[in-house]
N, C-alpha and C positions, 0 to 999 in steps of 0.2 A: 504494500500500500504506500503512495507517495506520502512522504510526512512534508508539509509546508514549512509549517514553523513548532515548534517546542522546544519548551523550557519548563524548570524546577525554583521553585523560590522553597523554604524550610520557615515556618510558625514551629514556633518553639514555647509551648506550654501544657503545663502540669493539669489536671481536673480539679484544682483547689484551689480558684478564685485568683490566683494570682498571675499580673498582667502577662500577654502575650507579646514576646518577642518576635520581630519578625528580620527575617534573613534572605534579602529579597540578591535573586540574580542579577546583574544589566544585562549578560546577552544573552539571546538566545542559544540552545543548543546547536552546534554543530552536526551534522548528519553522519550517522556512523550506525556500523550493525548492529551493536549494542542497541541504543537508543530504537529501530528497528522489532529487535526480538524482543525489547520492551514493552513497547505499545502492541506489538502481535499477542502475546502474555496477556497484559491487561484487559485486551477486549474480547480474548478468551474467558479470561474470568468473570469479567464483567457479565458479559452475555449468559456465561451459567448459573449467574446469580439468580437465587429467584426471590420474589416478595418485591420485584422494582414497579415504578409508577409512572404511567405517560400524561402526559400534559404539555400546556403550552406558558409564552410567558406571562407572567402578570401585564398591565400597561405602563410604561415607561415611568414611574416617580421617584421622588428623594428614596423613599423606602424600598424602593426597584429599580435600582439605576445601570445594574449587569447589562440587559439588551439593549440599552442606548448606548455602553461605550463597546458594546459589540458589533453593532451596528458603523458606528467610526472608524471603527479598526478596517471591517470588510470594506468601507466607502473608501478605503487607503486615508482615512484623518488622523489616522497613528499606526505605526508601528505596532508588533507584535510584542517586544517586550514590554513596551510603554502601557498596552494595555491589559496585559498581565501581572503589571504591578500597581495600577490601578484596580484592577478584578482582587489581586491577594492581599491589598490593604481594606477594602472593603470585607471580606474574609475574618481579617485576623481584629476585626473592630465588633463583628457578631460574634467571634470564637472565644474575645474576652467576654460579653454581654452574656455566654451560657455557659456557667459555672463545671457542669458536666461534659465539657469538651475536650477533647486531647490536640495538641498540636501533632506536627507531621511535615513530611514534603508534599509540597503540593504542585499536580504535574497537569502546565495546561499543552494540549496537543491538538492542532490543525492539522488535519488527514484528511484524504483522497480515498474512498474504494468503490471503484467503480465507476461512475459518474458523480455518484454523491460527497459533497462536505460533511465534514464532520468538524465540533469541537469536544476532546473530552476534557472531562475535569475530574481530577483524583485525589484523593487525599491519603499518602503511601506509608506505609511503617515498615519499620525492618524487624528481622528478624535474627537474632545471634543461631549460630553455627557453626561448623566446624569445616576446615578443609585440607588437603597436605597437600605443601610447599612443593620448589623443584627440589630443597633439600629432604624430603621425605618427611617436615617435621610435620606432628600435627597440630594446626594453629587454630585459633579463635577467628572468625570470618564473619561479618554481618554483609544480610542480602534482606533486599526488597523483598515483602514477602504479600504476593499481590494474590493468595490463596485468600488472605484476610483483610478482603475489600469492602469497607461498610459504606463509608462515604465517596459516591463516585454520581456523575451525570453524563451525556451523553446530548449534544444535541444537532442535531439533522440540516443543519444551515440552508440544504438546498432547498427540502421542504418550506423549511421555513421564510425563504424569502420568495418563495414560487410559488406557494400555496397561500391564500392569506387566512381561507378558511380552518386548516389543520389544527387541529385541537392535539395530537399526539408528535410533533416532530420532537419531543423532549423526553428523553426516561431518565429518570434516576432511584439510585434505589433507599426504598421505603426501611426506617427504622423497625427492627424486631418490637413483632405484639404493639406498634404506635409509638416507640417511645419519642420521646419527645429531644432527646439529644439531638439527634438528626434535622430537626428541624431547625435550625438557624443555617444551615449548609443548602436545604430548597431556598429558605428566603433569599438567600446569597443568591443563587443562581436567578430569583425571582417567578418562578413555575408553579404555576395553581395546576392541578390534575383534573385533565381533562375525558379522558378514556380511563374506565374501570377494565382492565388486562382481565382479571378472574373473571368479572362477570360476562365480558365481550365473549371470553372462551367459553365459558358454560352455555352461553348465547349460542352459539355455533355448535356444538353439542347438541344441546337438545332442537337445534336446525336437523343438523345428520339425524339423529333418532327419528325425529318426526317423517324424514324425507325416506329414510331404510323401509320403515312403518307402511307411507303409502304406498311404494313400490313394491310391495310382498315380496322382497327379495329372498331366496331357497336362504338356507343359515349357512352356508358356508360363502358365499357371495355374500352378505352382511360381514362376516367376520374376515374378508377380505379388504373390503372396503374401509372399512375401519381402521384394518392396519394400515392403506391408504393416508389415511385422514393423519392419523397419529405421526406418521413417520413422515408425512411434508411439515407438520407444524412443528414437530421435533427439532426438525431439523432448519428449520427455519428461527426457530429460538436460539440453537445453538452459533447461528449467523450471527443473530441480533436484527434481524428482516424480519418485518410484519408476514401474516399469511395473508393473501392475496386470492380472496373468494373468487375470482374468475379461474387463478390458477388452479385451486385448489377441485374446482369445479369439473374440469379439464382433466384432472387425475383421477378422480374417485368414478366419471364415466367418461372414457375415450370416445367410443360410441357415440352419446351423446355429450358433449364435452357443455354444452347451457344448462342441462336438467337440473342439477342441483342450486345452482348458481341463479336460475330462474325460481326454482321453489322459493330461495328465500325471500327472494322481491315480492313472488307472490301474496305469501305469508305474512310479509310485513313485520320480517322478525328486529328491525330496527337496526340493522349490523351496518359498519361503514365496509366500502368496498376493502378496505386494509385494516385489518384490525393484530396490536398486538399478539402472539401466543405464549400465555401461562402456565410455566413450566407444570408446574403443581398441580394444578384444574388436569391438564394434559395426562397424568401420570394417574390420577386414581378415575380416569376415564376408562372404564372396559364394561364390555357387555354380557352378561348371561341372557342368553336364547334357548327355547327349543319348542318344537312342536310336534303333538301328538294325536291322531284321531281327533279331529276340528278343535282344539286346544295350541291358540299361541300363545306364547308368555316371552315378553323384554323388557329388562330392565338392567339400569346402570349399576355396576359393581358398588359405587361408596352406599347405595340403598340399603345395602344387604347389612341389617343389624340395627337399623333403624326404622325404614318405611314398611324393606322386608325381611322377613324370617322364616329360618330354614331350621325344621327338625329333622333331623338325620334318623331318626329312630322310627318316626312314624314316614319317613319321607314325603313330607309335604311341608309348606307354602304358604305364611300369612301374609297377607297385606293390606297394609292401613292405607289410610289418606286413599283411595281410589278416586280416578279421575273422576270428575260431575258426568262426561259424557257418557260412560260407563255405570254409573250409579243412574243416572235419567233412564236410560235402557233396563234399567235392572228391575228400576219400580213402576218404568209403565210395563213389562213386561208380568208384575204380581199381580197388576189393578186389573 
């Protein structure tokens, strides 16, 4: 991936109120493999993070002022380091304001993949370890340790200067269980969340259910398809690319490459043509099927222990909450 521009500035403070030093770069980095298998790393990790959040920016204010000096930088009104020492003082002015904050290196990077801009933003720790020398000894070695990436964003430059509607050209990832540490790092960036990643994927889920459903497809064509489904968004997560309903539509039937991608329109299931994929929603996705003498039965694996229940002993089958359309049939069918 071309790297344009990057550099490292180090915020240097403790989690105990006391002020943040900052250790700011003048130039940018130099382009070397290192730097390179850096960012290749990072947006590995990055991308298999899961629990991250899309959205776009706030509107330009004193309290949001990130996309308007980002916006200068790309019009050439400054320089790349200029405006990353303007972004890491703004930074290390919230990083003192929340007392539960840790300092770090902070690594802003302008990248190329593909046609699209990128800028990330990271906030890096190292890690001690161990290595041996060319004299065989074994030494004390500290490395970036980009496995343990809490505070990081991502944002889609081209989207966002090409699209004005986009609501998701920005991810970063979401503090464990809400905590609230994390949140002066969104403000910094200035990103309200605009797309719910879990909910979009559950969206599109129970789209495919519903769409397997109408097409009475035999169960091993369902259970085909599905690994379809799973293994383009999989693997589109692990890119860090949205899944792309026409694509994805295109996959799941060659044949007919609109069918599914038509249902949803149909349907009116609310989905944007590109919607995030959440790792997590993704992973406890699977189906039990089967059917027997005029008897079909599907449903979603996370069901199982909740909605439904399985006695092994008696081999049968409870299920709560049944659909209304299901229950309407059941009691004009008593009456």
């Amino acid at each position: 991936m071309p790297i344009r521009h990057c550099i490292v500035h180090l915020i240097d403070k403790k989690p105990d109120g006391t002020p943040a030093v900052l250790h700011a770069r003048e130039t940018e980095l130099a382009a070397s493999q290192a730097i390179e298998n850096m960012l290749a790393d990072l947006n590995e990790s990055y991308n298999a993070k899961q629990g991250k959040a899309w959205g776009f920016f706030h509107e330009e204010s004193g309290a949001y002022p990130f996309s308007g000096w980002l916006k200068h930088y790309l019009d050439e009104g400054q320089d790349f380091a200029a405006f990353s020492r303007q972004a890491v003082e703004q930074l290390q002015k919230l990083m003192e304001e929340s007392n539960l904050s840790t300092g770090g290196h902070v690594l802003f990077a302008h990248y190329q993949q593909g046609m699209t801009d990128y800028l990330a933003i990271a906030l890096l720790h190292h890690s001690e370890g161990v290595a041996v020398n060319d004299a065989l000894d074994v030494t004390a070695a500290k490395h970036l340790d980009l496995s343990q990436l809490h505070l990081a964003a991502r944002i889609n430059i081209s989207e966002w200067r090409n699209n004005a509607t986009s609501k998701q050209y920005i991810s970063f990832i979401k503090g464990k269980n809400g905590k609230k540490v994390s949140e002066y790092f969104r403000d910094f960036i200035g990103c309200q969340e605009g797309v719910d990643g879990p909910g979009e994927t559950r969206t599109l889920l129970k789209a495919f259910s519903d769409f397997v459903e109408s097409e009475d497809l035999p169960e091993e064509k369902a259970r085909e398809k599905t690994k379809t489904l799973v293994g383009y968004a999989s693997s589109q997560a692990k890119l860090g690319e949205p899944i792309t309903l026409t694509e994805l539509s295109g996959l799941i039937d060659e044949e007919r490459p609109k069918a599914f991608y038509e249902h949803i329109r149909n349907k009116d299931y609310g989905l944007s043509p590109e919607i995030p994929a959440d790792k997590r929603t993704l992973n406890q996705f699977q189906r039990f099927t089967g059917r027997a003498e005029g008897l079909s039965i599907s449903f979603e694996a996370h069901l199982l222990g909740s909605k439904v229940e399985y006695d092994e002993s008696t081999d049968t089958l409870v299920i709560r909450n049944l659909p209304t359309q299901l229950t309407d049939q059941l009691k004009r069918r008593k009456h």
